[in-house]
DSSP file (Angstrom, degrees, kcal/mol; ACC not computed):
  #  RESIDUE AA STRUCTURE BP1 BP2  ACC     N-H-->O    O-->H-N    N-H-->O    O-->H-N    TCO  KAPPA ALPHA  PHI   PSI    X-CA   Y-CA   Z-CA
    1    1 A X              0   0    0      0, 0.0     2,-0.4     0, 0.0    72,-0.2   0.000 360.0 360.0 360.0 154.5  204.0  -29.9  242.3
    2    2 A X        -     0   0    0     70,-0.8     2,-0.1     1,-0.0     0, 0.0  -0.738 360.0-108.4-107.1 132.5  204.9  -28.8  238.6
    3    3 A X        -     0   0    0     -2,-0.4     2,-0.2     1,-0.1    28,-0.1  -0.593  45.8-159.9 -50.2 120.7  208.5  -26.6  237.8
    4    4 A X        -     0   0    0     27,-0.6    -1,-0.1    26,-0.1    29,-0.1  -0.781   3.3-148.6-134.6 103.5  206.4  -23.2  236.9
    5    5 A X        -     0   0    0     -2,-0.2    43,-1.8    41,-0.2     2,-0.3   0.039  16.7-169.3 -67.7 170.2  208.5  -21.2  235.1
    6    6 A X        -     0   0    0     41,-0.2     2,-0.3    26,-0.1    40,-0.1  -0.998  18.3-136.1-148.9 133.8  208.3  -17.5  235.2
    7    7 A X     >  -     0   0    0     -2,-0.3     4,-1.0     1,-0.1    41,-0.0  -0.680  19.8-124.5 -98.5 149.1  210.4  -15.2  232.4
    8    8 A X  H  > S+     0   0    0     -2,-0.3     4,-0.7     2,-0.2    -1,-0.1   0.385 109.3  66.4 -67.8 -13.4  212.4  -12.2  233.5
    9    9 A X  H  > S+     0   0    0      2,-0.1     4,-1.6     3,-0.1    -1,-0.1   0.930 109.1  30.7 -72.5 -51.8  210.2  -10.4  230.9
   10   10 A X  H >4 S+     0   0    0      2,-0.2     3,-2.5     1,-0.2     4,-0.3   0.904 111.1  64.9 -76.7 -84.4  207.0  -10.8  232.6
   11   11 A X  H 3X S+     0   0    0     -4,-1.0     4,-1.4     1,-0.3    -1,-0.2   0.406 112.3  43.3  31.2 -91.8  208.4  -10.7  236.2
   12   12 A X  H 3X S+     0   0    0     -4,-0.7     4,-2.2     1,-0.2    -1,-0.3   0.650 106.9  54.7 -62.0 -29.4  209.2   -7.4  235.2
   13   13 A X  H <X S+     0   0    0     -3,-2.5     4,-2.3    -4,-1.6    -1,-0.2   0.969 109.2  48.4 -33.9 -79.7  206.3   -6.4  233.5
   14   14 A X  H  > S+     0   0    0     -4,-0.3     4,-2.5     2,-0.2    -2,-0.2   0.857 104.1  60.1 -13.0 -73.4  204.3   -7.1  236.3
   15   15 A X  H  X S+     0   0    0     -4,-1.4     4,-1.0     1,-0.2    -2,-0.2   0.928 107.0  48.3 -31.3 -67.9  206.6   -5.3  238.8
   16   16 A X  H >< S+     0   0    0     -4,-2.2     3,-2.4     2,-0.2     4,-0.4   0.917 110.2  48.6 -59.4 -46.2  206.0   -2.1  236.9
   17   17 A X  H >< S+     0   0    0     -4,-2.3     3,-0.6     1,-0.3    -1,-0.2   0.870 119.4  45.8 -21.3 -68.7  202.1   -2.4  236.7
   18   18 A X  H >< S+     0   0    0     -4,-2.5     3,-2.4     1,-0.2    -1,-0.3   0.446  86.8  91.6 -52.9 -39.7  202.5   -3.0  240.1
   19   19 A X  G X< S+     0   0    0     -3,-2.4     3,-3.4    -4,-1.0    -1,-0.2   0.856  75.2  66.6 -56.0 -59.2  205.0   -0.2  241.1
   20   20 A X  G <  S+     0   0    0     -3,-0.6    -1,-0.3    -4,-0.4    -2,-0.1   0.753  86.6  73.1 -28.3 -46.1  202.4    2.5  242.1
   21   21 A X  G <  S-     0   0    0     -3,-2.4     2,-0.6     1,-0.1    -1,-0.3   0.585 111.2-103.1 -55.2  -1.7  201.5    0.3  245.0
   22   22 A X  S <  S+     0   0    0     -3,-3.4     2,-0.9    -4,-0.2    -1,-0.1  -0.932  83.6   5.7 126.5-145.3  205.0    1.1  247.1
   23   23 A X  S    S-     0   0    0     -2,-0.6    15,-1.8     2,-0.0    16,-0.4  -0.737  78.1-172.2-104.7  92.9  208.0   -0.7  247.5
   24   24 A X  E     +A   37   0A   0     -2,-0.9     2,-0.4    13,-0.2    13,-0.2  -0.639   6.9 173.4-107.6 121.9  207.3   -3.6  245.3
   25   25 A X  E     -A   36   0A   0     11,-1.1    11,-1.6    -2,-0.3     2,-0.2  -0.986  21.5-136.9-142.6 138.1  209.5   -6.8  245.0
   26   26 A X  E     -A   35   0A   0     -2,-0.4     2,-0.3     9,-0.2     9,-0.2  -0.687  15.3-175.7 -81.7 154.1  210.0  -10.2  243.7
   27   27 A X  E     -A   34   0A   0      7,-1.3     7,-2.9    -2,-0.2     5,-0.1  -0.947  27.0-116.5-139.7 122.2  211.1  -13.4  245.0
   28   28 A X  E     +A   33   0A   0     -2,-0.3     5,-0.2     5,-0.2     2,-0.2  -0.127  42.0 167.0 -65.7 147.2  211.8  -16.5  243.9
   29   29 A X  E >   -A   32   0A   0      3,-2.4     3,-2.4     1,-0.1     4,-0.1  -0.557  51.2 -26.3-172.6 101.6  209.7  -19.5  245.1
   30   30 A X  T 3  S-     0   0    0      1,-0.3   -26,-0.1    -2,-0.2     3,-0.1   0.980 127.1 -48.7  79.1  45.9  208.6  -23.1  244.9
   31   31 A X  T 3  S+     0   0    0      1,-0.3   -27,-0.6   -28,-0.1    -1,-0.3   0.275 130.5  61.0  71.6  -2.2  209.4  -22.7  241.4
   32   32 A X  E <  S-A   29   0A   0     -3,-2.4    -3,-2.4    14,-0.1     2,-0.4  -0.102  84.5 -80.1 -87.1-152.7  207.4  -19.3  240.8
   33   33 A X  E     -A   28   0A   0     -5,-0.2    12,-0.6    -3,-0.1     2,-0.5  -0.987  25.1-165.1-126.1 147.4  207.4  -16.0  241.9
   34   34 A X  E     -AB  27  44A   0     -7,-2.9    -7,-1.3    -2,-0.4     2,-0.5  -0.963  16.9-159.0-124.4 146.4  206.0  -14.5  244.8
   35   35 A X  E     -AB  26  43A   0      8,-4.1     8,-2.4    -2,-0.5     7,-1.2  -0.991   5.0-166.5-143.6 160.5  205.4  -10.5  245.2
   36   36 A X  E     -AB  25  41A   0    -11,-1.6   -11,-1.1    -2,-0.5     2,-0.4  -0.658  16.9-152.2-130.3 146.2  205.1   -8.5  247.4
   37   37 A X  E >  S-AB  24  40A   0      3,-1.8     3,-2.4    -2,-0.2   -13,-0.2  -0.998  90.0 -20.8-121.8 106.1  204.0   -4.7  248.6
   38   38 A X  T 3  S-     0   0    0    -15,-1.8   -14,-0.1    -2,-0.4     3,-0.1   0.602 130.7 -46.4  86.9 -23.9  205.4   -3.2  251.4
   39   39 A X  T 3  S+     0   0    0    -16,-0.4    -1,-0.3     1,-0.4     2,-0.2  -0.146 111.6 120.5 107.8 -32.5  206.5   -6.7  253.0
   40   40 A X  E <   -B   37   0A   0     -3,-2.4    -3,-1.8    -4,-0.1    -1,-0.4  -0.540  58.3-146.8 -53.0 113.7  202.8   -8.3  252.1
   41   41 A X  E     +B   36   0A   0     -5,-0.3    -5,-0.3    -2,-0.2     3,-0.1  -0.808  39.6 154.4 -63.3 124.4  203.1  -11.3  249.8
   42   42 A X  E     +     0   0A   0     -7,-1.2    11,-0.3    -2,-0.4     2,-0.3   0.418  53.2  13.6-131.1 -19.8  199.9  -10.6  248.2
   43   43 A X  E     -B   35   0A   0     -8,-2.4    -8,-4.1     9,-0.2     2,-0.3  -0.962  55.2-154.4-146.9 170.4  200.5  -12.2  244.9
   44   44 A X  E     -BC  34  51A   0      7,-2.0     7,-0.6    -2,-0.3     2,-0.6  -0.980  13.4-136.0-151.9 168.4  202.6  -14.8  242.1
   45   45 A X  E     + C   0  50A   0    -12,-0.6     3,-0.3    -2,-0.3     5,-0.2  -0.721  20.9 163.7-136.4 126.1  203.4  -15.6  239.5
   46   46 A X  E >  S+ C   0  49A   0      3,-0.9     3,-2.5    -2,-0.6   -41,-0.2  -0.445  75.1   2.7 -95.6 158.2  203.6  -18.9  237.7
   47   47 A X  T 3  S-     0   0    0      1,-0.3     2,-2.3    -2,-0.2    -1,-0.4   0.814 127.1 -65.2  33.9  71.5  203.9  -19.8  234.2
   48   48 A X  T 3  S+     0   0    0    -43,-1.8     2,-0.7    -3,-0.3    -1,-0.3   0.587 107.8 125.8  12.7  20.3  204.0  -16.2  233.6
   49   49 A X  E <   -C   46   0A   0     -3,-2.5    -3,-0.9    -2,-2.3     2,-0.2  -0.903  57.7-135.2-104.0 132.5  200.2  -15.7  234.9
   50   50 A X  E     -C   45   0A   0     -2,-0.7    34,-2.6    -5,-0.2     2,-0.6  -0.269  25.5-175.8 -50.5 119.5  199.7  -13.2  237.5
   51   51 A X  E     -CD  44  83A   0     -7,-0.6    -7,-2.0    32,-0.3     2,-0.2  -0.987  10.3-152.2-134.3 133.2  197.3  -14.6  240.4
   52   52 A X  E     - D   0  82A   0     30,-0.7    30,-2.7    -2,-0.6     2,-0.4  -0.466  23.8-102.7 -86.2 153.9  196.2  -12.3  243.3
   53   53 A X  E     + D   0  81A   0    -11,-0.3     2,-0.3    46,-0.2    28,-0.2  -0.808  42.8 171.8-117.3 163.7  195.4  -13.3  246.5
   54   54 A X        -     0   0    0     26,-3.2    48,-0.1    -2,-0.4    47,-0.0  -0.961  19.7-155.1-148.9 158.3  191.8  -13.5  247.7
   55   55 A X        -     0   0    0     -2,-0.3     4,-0.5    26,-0.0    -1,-0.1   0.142  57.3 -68.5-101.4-142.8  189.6  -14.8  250.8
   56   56 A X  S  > S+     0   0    0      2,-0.1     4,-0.5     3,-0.1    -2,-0.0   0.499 131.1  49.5 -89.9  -5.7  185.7  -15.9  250.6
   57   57 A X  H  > S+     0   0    0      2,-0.1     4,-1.5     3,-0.1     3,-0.4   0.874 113.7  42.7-108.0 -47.7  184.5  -12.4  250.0
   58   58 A X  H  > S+     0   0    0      1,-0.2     4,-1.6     2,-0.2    -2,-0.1   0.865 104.4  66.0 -75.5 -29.0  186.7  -11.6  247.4
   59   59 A X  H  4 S+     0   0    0     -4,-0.5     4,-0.3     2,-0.3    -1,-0.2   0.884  93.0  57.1 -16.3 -67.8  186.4  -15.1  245.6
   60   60 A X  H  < S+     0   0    0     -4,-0.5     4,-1.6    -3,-0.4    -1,-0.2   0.959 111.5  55.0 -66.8 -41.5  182.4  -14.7  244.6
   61   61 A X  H >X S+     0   0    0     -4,-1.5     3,-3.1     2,-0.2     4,-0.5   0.800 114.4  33.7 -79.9 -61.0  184.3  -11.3  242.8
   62   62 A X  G >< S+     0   0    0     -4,-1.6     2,-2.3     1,-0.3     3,-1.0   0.374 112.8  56.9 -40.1-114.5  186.9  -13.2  240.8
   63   63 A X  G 34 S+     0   0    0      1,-0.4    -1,-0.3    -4,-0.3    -2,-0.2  -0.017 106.1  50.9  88.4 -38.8  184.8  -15.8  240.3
   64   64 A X  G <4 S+     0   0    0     -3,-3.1    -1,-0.4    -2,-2.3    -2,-0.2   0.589 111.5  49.3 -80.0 -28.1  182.2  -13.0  238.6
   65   65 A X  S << S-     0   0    0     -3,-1.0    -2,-0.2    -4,-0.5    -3,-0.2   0.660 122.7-110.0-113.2 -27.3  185.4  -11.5  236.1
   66   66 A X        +     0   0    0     -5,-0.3     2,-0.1     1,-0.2    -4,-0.1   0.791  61.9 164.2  90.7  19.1  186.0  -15.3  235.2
   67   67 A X        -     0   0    0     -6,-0.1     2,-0.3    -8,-0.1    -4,-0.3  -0.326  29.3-140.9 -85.5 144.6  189.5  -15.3  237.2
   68   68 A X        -     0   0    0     -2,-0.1    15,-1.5    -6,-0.1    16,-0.0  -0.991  13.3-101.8-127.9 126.6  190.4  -18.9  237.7
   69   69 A X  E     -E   82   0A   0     -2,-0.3     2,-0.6    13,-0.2    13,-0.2   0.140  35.1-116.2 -25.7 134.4  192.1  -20.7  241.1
   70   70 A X  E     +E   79   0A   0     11,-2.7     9,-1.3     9,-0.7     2,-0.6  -0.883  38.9 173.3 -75.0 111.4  195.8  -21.5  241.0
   71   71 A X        +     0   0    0     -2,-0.6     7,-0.2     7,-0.2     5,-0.1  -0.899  16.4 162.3 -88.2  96.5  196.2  -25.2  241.2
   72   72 A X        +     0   0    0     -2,-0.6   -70,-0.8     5,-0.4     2,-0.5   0.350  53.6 101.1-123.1   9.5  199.9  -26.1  240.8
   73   73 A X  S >  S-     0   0    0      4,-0.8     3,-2.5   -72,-0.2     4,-0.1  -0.937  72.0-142.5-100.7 133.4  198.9  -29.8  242.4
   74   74 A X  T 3  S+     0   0    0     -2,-0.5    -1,-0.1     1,-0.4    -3,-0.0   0.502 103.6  64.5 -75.1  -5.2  198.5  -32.4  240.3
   75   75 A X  T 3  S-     0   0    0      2,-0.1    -1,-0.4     0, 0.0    -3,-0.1   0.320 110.2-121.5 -99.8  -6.7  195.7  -33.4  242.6
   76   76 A X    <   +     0   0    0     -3,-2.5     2,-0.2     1,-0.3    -2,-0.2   0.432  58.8 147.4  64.4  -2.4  193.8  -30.2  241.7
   77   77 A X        -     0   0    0      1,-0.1    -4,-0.8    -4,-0.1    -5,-0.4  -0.385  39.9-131.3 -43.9 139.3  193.6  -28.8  244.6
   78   78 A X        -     0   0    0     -7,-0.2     2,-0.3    -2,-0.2    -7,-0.2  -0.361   3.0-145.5-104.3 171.8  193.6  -24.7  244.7
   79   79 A X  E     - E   0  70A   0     -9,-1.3     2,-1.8     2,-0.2    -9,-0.7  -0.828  40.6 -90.8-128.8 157.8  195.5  -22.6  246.6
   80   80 A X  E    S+     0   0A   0     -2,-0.3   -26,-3.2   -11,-0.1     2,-0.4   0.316  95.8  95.6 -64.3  35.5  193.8  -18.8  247.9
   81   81 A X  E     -D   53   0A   0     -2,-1.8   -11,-2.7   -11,-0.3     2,-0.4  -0.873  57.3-160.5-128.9 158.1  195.1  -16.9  244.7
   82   82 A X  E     -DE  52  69A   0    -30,-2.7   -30,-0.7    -2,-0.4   -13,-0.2  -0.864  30.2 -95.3-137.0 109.9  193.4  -16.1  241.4
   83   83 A X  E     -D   51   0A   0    -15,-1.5     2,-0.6    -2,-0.4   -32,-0.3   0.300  49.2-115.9  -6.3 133.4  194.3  -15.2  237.9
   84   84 A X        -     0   0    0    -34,-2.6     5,-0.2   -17,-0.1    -1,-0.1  -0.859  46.9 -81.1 -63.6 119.3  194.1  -11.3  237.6
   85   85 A X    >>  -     0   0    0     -2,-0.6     3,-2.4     1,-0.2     4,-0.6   0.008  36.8-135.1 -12.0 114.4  191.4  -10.1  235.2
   86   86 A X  T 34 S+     0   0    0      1,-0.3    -1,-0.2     2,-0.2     3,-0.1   0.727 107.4  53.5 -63.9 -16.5  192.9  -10.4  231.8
   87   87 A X  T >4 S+     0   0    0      1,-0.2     3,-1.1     2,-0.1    -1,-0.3   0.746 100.1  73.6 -83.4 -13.9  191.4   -6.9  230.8
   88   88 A X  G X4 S+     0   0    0     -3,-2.4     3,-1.3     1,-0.2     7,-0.6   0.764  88.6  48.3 -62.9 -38.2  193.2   -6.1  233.8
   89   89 A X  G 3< S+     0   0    0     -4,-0.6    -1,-0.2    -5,-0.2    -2,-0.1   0.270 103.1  60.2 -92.6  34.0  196.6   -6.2  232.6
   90   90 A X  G <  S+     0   0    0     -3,-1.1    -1,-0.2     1,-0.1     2,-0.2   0.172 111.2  51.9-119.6  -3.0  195.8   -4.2  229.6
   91   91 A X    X>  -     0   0    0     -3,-1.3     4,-2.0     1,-0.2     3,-0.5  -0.646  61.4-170.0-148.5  81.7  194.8   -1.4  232.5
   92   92 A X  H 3> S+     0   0    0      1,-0.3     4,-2.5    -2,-0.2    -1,-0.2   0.827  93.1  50.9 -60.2 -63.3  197.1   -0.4  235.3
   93   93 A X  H 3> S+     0   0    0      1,-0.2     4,-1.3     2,-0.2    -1,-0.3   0.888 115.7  41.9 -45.5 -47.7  194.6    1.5  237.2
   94   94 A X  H X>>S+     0   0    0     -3,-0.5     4,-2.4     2,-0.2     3,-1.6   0.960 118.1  48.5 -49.8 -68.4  191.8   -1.8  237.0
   95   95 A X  H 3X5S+     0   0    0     -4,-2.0     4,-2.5    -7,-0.6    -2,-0.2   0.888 110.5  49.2 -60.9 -24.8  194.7   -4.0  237.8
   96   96 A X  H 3X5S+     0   0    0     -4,-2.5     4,-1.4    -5,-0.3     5,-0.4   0.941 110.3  58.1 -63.8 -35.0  196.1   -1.4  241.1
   97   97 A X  H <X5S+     0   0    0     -3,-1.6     4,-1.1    -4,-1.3    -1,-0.2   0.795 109.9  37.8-115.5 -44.6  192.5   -1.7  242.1
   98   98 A X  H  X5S+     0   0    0     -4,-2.4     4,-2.8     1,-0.2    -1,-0.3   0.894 110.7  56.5 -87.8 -24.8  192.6   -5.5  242.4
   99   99 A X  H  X<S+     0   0    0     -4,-2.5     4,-1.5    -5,-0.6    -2,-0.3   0.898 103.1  55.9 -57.6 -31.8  195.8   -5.8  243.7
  100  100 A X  H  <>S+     0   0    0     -4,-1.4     5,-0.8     2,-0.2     4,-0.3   0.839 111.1  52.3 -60.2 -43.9  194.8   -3.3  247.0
  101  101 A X  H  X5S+     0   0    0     -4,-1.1     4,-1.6    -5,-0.4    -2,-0.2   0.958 103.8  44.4 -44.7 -67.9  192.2   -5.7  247.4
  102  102 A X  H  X5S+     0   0    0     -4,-2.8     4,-1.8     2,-0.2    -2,-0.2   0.802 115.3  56.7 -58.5 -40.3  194.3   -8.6  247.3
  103  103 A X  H ><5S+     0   0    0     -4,-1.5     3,-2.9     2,-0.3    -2,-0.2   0.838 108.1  51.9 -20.1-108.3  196.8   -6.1  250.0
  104  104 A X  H 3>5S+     0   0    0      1,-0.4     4,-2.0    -4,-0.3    -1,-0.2   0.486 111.2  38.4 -29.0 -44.4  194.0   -5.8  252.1
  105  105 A X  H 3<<S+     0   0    0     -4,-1.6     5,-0.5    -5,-0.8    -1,-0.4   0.999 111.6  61.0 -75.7 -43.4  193.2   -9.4  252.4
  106  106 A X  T X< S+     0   0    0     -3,-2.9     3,-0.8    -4,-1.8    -2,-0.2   0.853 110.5  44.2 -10.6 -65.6  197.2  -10.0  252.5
  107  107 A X  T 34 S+     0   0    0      1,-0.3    -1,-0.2     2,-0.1    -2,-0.2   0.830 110.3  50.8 -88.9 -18.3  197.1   -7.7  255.9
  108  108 A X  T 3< S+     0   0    0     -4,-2.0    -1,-0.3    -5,-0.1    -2,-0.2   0.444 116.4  44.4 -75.4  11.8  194.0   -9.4  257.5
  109  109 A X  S <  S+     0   0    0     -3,-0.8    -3,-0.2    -4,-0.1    -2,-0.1   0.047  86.3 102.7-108.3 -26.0  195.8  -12.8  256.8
  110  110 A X  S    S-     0   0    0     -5,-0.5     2,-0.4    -4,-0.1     3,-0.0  -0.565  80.9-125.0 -71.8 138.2  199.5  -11.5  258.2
  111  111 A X        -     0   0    0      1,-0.1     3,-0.1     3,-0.0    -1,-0.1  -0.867  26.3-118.1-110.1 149.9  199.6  -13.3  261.9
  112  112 A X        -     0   0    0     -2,-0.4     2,-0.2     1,-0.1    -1,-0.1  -0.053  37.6 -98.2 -75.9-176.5  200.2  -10.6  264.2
  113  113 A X        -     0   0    0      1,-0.1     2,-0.2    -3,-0.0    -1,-0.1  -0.472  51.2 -78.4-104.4-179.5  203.4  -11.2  266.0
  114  114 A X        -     0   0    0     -2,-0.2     3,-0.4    -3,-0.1    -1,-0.1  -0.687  44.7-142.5-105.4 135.6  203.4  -12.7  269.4
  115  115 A X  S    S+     0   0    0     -2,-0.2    -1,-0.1     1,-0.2    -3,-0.0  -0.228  79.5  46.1-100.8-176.0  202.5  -10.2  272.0
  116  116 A X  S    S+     0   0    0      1,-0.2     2,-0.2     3,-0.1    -1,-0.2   0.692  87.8 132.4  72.4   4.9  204.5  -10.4  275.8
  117  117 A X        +     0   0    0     -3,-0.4    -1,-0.2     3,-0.0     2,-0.1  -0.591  43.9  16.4 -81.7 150.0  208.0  -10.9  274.0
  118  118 A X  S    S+     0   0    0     -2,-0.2     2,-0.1     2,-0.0     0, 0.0  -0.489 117.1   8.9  99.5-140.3  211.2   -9.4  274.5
  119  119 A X  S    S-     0   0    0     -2,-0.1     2,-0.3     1,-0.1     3,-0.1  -0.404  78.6-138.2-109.6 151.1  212.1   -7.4  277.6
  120  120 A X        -     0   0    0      1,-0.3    -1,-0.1    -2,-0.1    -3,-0.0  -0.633  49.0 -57.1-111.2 137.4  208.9   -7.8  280.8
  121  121 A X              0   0    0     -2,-0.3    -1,-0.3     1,-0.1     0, 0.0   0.543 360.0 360.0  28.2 174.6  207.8   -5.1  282.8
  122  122 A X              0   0    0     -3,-0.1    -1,-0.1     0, 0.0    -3,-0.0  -0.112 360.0 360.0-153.3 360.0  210.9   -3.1  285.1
């Protein structure tokens, strides 16, 4: 995997787009950023582009805007996340729109926690 730096200018940029969504954080990671909503990693950001995360359904729509797979292995393999629509970060409301999207897939992807734990029956 390739060092992909990420400036404290965009970082923050991003975060504010982002802020309407809640309680909105960055993290450092694997040589990006990862952020988060809420506790959901739903997106990061590498070389200072923003990529969302996305399943099979939401794929065919990036895929439609001209959003391109994160690959950050030299092997070219992709990873589930996808550029944001460039017109999108010229348009907070476009760009909240795709980012709930990317939420949504974020919490169908979160594994539930393991049920039968902690203190049994009395």
């Amino acid at each position: 995997m390739t060092v992909m730096a990420v400036s404290n200018d965009y970082r923050d940029f991003v975060l504010e787009l982002l802020a309407p969504l809640g309680q909105v954080s960055a993290r450092r990671m694997f040589g990006g950023v990862g952020i988060y909503a809420n506790g959901l990693f739903f997106a990061l950001i590498a070389d200072d582009v923003l990529y969302l995360k996305g399943d099979e359904d939401l794929k065919v729509a990036f895929e439609a805007v001209g959003a391109q797979a994160f690959a950050p292995f030299e092997d070219g393999k992709t990873m589930a996340y996808w550029t944001a629509p460039a017109e999108a970060l010229d348009d907070q409301d476009l760009l909240l729109d795709w980012a709930r999207k990317s939420l949504a897939v974020a919490a169908r992807k979160q594994k539930p926690s393991p049920k039968g734990r902690g203190r049994g029956p009395r």
